[in-house]
Structures are given as structure tokens and as C-alpha cells.
N, C-alpha and C positions, 0 to 999 in steps of 0.2 A: 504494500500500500504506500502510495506515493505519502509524503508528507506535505504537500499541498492541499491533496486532497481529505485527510484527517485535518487539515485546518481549517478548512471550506467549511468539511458540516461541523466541525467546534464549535466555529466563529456562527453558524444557524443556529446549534441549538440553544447555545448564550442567551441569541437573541432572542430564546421562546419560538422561533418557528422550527419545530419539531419534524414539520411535515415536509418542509424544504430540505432539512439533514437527511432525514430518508431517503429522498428523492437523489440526493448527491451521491446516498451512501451505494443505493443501487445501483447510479451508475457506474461509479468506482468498480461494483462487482461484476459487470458487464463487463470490462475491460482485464478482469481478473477475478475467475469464479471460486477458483480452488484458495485466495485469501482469507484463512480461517480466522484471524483478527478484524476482517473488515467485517462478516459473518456474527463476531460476538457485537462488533458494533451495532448491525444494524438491528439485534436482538434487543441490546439493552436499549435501544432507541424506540421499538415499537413495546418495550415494555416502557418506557415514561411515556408516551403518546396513550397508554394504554390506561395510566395511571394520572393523564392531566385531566383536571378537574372540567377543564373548558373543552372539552372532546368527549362526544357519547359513545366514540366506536368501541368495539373493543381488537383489541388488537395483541391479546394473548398468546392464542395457536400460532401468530406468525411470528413471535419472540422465541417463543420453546423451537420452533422449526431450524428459525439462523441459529440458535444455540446446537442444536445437533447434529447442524452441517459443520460446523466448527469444530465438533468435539472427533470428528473421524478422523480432523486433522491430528488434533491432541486427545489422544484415550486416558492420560494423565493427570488432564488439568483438574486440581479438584477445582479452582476458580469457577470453572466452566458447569462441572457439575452441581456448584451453589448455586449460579444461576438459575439455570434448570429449574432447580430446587422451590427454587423463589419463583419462576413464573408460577408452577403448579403452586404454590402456596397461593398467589393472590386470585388466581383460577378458579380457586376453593376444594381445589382435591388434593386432602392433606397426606391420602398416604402414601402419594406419587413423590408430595413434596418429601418425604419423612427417607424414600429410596433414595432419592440421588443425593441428600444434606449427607446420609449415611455413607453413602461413595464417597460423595468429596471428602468426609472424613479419612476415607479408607487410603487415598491420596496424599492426605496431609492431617495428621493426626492433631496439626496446630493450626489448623483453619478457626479460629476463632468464630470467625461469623457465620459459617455453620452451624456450630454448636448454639449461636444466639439465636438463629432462624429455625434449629428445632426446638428451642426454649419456646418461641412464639406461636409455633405449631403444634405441639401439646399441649401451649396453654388455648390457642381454638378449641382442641379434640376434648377440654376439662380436663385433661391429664395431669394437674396440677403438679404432683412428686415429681415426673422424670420434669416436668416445664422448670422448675427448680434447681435441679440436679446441670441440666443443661446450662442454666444460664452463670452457674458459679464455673461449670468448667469453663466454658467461655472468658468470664472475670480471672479464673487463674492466668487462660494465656496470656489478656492485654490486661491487666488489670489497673493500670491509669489512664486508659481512655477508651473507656465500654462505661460511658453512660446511660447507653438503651439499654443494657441487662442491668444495671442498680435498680434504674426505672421500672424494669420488668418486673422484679425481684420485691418491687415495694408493693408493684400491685397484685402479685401473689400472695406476698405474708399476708395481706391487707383484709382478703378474701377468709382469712381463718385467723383474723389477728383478735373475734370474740372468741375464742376456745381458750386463749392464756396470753397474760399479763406480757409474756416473754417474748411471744412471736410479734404483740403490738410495737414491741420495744425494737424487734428486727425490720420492721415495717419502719420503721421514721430511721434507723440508723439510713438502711437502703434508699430512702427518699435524700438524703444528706447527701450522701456519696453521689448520689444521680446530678446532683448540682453542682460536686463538687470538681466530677471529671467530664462537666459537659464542656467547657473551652478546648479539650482534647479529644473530644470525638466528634467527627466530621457528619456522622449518620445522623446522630442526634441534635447537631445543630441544623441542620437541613429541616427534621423534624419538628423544631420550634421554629423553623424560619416560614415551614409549612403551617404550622400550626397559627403561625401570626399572621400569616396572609389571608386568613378567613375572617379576619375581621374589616373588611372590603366591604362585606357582605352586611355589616351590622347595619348600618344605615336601613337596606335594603326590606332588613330583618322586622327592624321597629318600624319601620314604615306598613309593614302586613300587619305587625301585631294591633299598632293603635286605629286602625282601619277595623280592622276584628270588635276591639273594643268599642269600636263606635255602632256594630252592627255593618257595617261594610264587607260582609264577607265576600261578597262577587268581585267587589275590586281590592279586595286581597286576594282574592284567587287570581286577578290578576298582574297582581304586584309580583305573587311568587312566580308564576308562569314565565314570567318576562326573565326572571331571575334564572330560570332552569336554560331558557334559551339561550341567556347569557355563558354560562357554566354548564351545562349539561351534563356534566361529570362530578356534580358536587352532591352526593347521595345526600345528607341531611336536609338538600331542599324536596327533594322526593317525600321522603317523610312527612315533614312539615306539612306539604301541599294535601299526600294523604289525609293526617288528621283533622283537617280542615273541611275538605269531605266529608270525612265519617262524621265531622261533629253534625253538618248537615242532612246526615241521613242519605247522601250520596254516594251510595254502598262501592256500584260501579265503577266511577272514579277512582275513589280510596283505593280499590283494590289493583286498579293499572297503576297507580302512583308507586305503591309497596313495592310491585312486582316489578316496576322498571327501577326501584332501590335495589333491590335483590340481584336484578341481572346487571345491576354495574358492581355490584359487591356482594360475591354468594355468601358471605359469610358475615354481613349484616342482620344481627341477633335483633335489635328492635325492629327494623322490619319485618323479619316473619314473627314477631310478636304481634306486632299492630295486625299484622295482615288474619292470623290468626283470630285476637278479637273483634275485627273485621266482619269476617264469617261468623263467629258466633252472636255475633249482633243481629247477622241477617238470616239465622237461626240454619246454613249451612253446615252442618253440625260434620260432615261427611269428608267438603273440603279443610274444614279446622282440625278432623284428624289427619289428613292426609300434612298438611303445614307443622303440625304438632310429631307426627314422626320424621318429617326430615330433619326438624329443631334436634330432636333426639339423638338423629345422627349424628349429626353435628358434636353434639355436647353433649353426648349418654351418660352423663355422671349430673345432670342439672336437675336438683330433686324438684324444681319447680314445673318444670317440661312434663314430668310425669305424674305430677299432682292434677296440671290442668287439662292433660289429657283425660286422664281418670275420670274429673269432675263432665268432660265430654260423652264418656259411652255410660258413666251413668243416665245421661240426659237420654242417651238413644236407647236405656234398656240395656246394654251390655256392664251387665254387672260383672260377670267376672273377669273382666279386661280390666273393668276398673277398679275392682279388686287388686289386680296385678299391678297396675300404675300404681297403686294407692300403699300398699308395701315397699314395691322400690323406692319410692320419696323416700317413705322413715327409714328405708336400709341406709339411703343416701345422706339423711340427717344432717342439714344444712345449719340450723340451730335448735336447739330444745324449745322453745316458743313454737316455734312455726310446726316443728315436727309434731309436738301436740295436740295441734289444729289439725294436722294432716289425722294423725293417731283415732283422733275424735268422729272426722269424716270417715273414717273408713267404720268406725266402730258401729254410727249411726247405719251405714249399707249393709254391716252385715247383721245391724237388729233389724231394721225394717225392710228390708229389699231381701237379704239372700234367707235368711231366719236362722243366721247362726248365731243361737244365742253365746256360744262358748268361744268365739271367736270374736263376737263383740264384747265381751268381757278384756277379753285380753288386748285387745286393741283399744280399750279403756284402761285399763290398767299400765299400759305402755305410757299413755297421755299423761297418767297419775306420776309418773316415776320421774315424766319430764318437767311437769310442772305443778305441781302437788297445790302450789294453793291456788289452784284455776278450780272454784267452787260449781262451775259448769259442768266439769268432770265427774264429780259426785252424782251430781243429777243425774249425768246419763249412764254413768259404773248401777245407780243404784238404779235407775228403771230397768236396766238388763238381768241385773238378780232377781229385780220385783217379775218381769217376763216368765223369767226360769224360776219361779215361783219359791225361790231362796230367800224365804222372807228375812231370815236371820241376819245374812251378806247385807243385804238391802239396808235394814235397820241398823246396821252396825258401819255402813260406808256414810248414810243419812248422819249420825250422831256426829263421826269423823269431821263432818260436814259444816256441821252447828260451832265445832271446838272452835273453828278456822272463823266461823260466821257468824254467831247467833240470830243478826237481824236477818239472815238470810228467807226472803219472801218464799222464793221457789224449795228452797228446801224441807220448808215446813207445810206447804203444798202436798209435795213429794211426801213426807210423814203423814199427814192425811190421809193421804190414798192408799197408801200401805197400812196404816190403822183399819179403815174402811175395810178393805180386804182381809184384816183378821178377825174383821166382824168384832172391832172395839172401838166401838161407838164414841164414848166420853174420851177417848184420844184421837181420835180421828177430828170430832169439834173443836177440840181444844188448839189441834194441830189449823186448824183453817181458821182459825181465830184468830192463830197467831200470824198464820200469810196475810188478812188482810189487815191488821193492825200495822205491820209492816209496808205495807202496800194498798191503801185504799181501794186501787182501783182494778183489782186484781181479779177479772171477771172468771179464768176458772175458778177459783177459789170460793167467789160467792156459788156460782154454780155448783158444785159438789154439793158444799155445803146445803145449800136447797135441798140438792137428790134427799139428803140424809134427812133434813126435817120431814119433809115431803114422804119417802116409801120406809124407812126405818121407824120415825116418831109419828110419824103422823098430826105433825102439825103444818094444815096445810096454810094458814096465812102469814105463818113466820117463812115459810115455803115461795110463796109470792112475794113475799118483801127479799128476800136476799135472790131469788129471779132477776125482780126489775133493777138491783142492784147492778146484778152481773149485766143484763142489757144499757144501763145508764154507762157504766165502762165500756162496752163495747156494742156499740150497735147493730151492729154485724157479727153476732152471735148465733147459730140457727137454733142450736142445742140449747141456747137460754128462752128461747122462744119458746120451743117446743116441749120442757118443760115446764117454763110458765105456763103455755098452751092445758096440758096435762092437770096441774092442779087449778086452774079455773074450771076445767071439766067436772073435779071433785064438788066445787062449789057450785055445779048447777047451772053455769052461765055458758051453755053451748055454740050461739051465737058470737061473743068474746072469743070462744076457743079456738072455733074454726077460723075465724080472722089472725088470732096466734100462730097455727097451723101451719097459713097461709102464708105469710111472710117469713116462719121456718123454712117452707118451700120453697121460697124465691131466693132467698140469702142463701141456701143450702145448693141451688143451681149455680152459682161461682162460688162456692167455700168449700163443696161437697165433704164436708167434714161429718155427714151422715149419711144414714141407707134411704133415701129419696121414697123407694118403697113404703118403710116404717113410717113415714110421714102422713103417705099418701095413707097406707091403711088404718091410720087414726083417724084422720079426718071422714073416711067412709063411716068407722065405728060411732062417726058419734050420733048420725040419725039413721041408724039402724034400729 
């Protein structure tokens, strides 16, 4: 390669025309095809073309190409093989990238920047240990000027730096050093020089957003549009523009915006998030699993991915898929809080959806271990004893309960109904006495309570007064209705009751928190 001609496209791509260096660099190879350095040139040239923000093409498969015309030249190069490596990494197919970083290692066991580009590759795949491991061997080779692995390395620990006091401490040491060796690393200042160039955009940015806030969404939509036009290569205005969309209910939109995020960056995590709630918004439940396992691929160690898959095939009825996602979270156990929550949902699917009581125990008691004083827990550990007719468990998880709570409304509900159930009357009142003293407005509570004056004492107008209680709390009660309905029957006033009835029946067609039937057949009974 002539040295004019490597001046030519220099002195181009300085100047930001990318597309004139290529043009040069081709010819150059017209003139000389077997120039395996002109070759890497015009590689790493349509990987920046590929990678400028103001360019929508992509131009990936023709970067890997001149890399592997080059490399016939050189079987040695591991240079050539990091390459490689790195187009498939920004491609998004990481375990093509993970083969040739592995070569060029095998080449040069001191390729530092390999070992940093599969630090960054395992941390895509969630591989967090080896993304770790990589990026300190990395740091041993240059270890005064690898800023992007301190940097790397801070936003690892950072990831698990609520597990111990020590690793938060490794987190901010690694953020230090990121700062302190970035005048000596070339990558990394490219990267804040990238990073600083995006605020071009700010202007562009607050000028959508206070357009928004004015109600102006149409011409923010096309504040940003102009923006994309501008940059077409600047994935976060895709995004943007998406959620803009969806705020309007513009499903279709939203969903070409995500998906032109995605195809200029496969490996934009918030875009198939968005794109994801996207679809469940527009109740696509079919394509939200299909976006929710490639997320998986991607990052099969994300307990989050498998939590909101789960909560999807519950929605379609595939309980035991979501069973399976529902397990993997808590294997995967992100925090004790959250895992709790997951612990809890899965507990609730396997009391009411699959009927395993012994399996919703345990997946309650998992919840209990992570977070013991989540008085919710109790509620629901002790309605699965009360299910499995463990009254003992029940009453003895309930008590638990009280130490943690005493005002606790719901728990002494929860003791009610489990009194009621042992056929002990005077604790069972006592118990719902104490929910709504706690809780004024706490319409099961009055309601029970009623049942009990009502079909146990047989007082049916203290019966009617804690009815129209439970209805005063909640109006939209059908079961308070339709027991009030019942003891106005007692009292004779038939006319009243079927009106009762009757608006059990209507509230009961959107609440269906009854058998629609049993409604119906009272109200037949009563002028029979």
C-alpha cells in the first residue's frame, strides 16, 4: 500500500467522511487485491461507518469479510483475530465473538484487549464471574492505562455490591482507578469524547420534552423524527420516539421504533424491554413471549426476564411454564426483597391455579426466610395451612404474625376465619372486632362478621347493620349485597330483597366473585 494512499483516506476519515475513505480505500485495493493491510483497513472503516451514529446502514458483514480476507494473509495475527472478534460482538452474536477473542488469545497470550472484549462479552451473556476474571487479566497486562476494564470492573462489583459491605468498597476503589488511568488510555478517552458528543442533542432533547409537557405530543413527535433523520444511528432516539407512542396508545408505531432500536443495536436491553411491555399492553401476550425469550438468550442469568415471562403464561393459562420461570428467578436470586415477591407469586399459583397446597407452603416459607417481617407472608403461609386444613400451622404462623404486628387489620381477619372454621364463635367475633377497630373500613370483615350474627346467632338486625356497613366501605361488594339480600328475606320484606338480589347480580357480572347461579336461584326462591 502506497503511502499516499493511506494518507488520502486518513486525511477522509479525520474529516468525518467515512464514506469517501472507503471509496479510496477500494480503490487502492483494485490496484492491489492481495494487500492484507489495506483489507484490515477497509474493515475497521466499515466497522466505524457501521458504528456512526449519523449512518442507519449497517455495515457489519462487510467489516468481518475484509477482516478475513486479510487474515489468509496472516493466520497469526491475533490483532486481526480481535477484530473479528469485535465485529461479531457488536453484531450481537457473542459466541462467535467469544471464538476468535479466544484465538487471538491463543496468538498472543498478552493481547490485553482481548481479554477486555471478552470481559464485555460475558458481561452481555450475564456471565458476571468469568466478565470479572477477564477484565483483571486484562488490568495485569497494561495495568496503567486500561481504564475501560476499572470502569468495567466498577460496574460489575456495583451489580452485587448489596450482598457485602466489601465488594461496595471494590466498586468505588475500581471507579477511582477508572479516573485515574483514563489520561493513559486512548479507548477510553475516545469513549468520553463519545460520550460528550451527545450532548449536541440536548437542546434537541428539551425541546421534545417541554413540547410533551405542554401537551404537544404530535410536534414532539416531530421534533424527534427530524432528530432521527439527523443521526439515524443514534439508538436512544428510537427509544424515546417509541415511548412516546406507546404513551399514546400508538401501539404500531412504538413497536417499528423499538424494533429499528434493536436492529441498529441487537443487544439493546431497554429496547426489547419496552418492546416487550409494548405487546403486553396491546394484550399480544404470544409476541411478549417470543421478545421475553430472546431477552433470555441474551442474559439467561437475568432473574427479572424470567419473573416477567412467568407472570406472561400465567396470563395465557400456562401455568406450568410459569411455574418454571417462577423458580428460576428465586434460583437466580437477585436480592432477598425482590426474590420474596417472586417467592410469594409463585406461592399464590401454586394455591390457586395448580392446587398444590405443599408446594405453596414452601414457596411461602422461602418468602418467610427472605424476608420474615413482610407480614403479607403470614397471610398467605397461613391461608395455605388454613386450605390444607392445618389448623394448628395456621394458628401458630397467624400468632407469629400478631408478635411482628399486633395492629395488624388483615391478620386478625385471617384469625376470624380460622376461629369460624373451628366452629369458635366468641373468637372468631372477637377476632373481627379487632380487624375493624383497626380498620374501619374493612368490608370483609364486616361481612363475615354479619354471616356469623346472621346463620350462627341468629341475630338478624345486628346482621343488616354490619351488611350495610361492609356495602358503605365498599360499594361494589356483591356478596355484601347478597347477604344483606338474605337477611331482609328473614325479615319478611321480599320486595327489598329481590332488589338486593338484583344488584348482587349486576356487580357480580364484572367482580364474579360469586356463582351467578346461586344468585339467580334465590331470587327465583323467593316467590315460589
Amino acid at each position: 500500500m502506497l503511502k499516499s494512499d493511506i494518507k488520502k483516506i486518513n486525511q477522509e476519515f479525520n474529516k468525518g467522511d467515512i464514506k469517501k475513505a472507503i471509496e479510496l480505500c477500494q480503490m487502492s485495493l483494485q490496484k492491489d487485491p492481495t494487500d492484507a493491510s489495506l483489507h484490515v483497513r477497509l474493515g475497521d472503516l466499515y466497522l466505524a461507518w457501521h458504528l456512526d451514529i449519523y449512518n442507519i446502514s449497517q455495515y457489519i458483514d462487510e467489516a468481518i469479510t475484509e477482516y478475513q480476507r486479510a487474515l489468509e494473509s496472516f493466520m497469526d495475527s491475533a490483532e486481526i483475530y480481535y477484530k473479528i472478534g469485535r465485529a461479531h460482538f457488536y453484531k450481537g452474536d457473542l459466541d462467535k465473538a467469544i471464538n476468535y477473542l479466544n484465538m487471538a488469545i491463543e496468538k498472543d497470550e498478552k493481547h490485553y484487549k482481548s481479554y477486555l472484549l471478552l470481559a464485555e462479552t460475558y458481561t452481555k451473556k450475564a456471565r458476571f464471574i468469568d466478565a470479572v476474571q477477564y477484565a483483571h487479566t486484562s488490568i495485569k497486562l497494561r495495568p496503567m492505562a486500561n481504564s475501560c476494564a476499572h470502569y468495567l470492573l466498577y460496574n460489575l462489583y456495583r451489580l452485587s455490591a448489596f450482598r457485602s459491605f466489601k465488594i461496595a468498597m471494590r466498586s468505588h476503589k475500581e471507579l477511582i482507578l477508572s479516573f485515574l488511568t483514563l489520561p493513559f488510555d486512548a479507548q477510553a478517552i475516545k469513549n468520553v469524547g463519545k460520550a460528550f458528543s451527545y450532548l449536541k442533542f440536548l437542546p434537541m432533547l428539551l425541546k421534545g420534552y417541554f413540547k410533551i409537557k405542554k401537551d404537544g405530543i404530535s410536534e414532539a413527535i416531530d421534533v424527534y423524527t427530524e432528530a432521527i433523520e439527523r443521526a439515524p444511528g443514534f439508538v436512544p432516539l428510537y427509544c424515546l420516539l417509541g415511548d412516546i407512542y406507546r404513551s399514546i396508545g400508538d401501539y404500531q408505531n412504538a413497536i417499528s421504533e423499538y424494533k429499528s432500536a434493536i436492529w441498529l443495536d441487537p443487544l439493546n436491553i431497554p429496547a426489547y424491554r419496552h418492546l416487550c411491555q409494548t405487546y403486553e399492553e396491546q394484550g399480544d401476550y404470544d409476541s411478549a413471549v417470543d421478545i421475553y425469550l430472546k431477552l433470555i438468550e441474551i442474559l439467561p442469568t437475568m432473574p427479572e426476564f424470567h419473573s416477567n415471562l412467568a407472570n406472561i403464561y400465567y396470563l395465557k393459562g400456562q401455568i406450568k411454564k410459569a411455574i418454571e420461570h417462577y423458580q428460576t428467578a428465586i434460583t437466580l436470586n437477585p436480592n432477598r426483597a425482590w426474590t420474596s415477591i417472586i417467592a410469594q407469586t409463585l406461592g399464590y399459583v401454586q394455591q390457586q391455579s395448580n392446587q398444590d397446597l405443599d408446594a405453596a407452603i414452601s414457596a411461602y416459607q422461602t418468602a418467610y426466610v427472605m424476608t420474615p417481617e413482610d407480614i403479607d407472608i403470614y397471610v398467605n403461609l397461613g391461608s395455605a395451612f388454613y386450605d390444607k386444613e392445618d389448623f394448628d400451622n395456621a394458628l401458630a404462623v397467624y400468632r407469629t404474625a400478631l408478635e411482628l404486628n399486633p395492629a395488624s387489620s388483615k391478620i386478625h381477619c385471617n384469625l376470624g376465619f380460622l376461629y369460624w372454621g373451628k366452629n369458635d364463635t366468641d373468637e372468631a367475633i372477637k377476632e373481627y372486632e379487632l380487624a375493624i377497630k383497626y380498620d374501619p373500613n374493612y368490608d370483609i370483615a364486616y361481612n363475615n362478621l354479619g354471616v356469623i350474627y346472621l346463620d350462627d346467632l341468629g341475630r338478624v338486625q345486628k346482621a343488616c347493620e354490619l351488611f350495610e356497613k361492609a356495602i358503605g366501605a365498599n360499594p361494589n361488594y356483591a356478596l355484601a349485597y347478597f347477604n344483606l339480600a338474605r337477611a331482609v328475606t328473614i325479615k319478611g320484606d321480599k320486595v327489598e330483597a329481590a332488589k338486593l338480589y338484583q344488584i348482587a347480580q349486576d356487580i357480580n357480572k364484572v367482580t364474579n366473585e360469586m356463582d351467578s347461579q346461586e344468585i339467580a336461584d334465590k331470587i327465583t326462591e323467593l316467590f315460589q
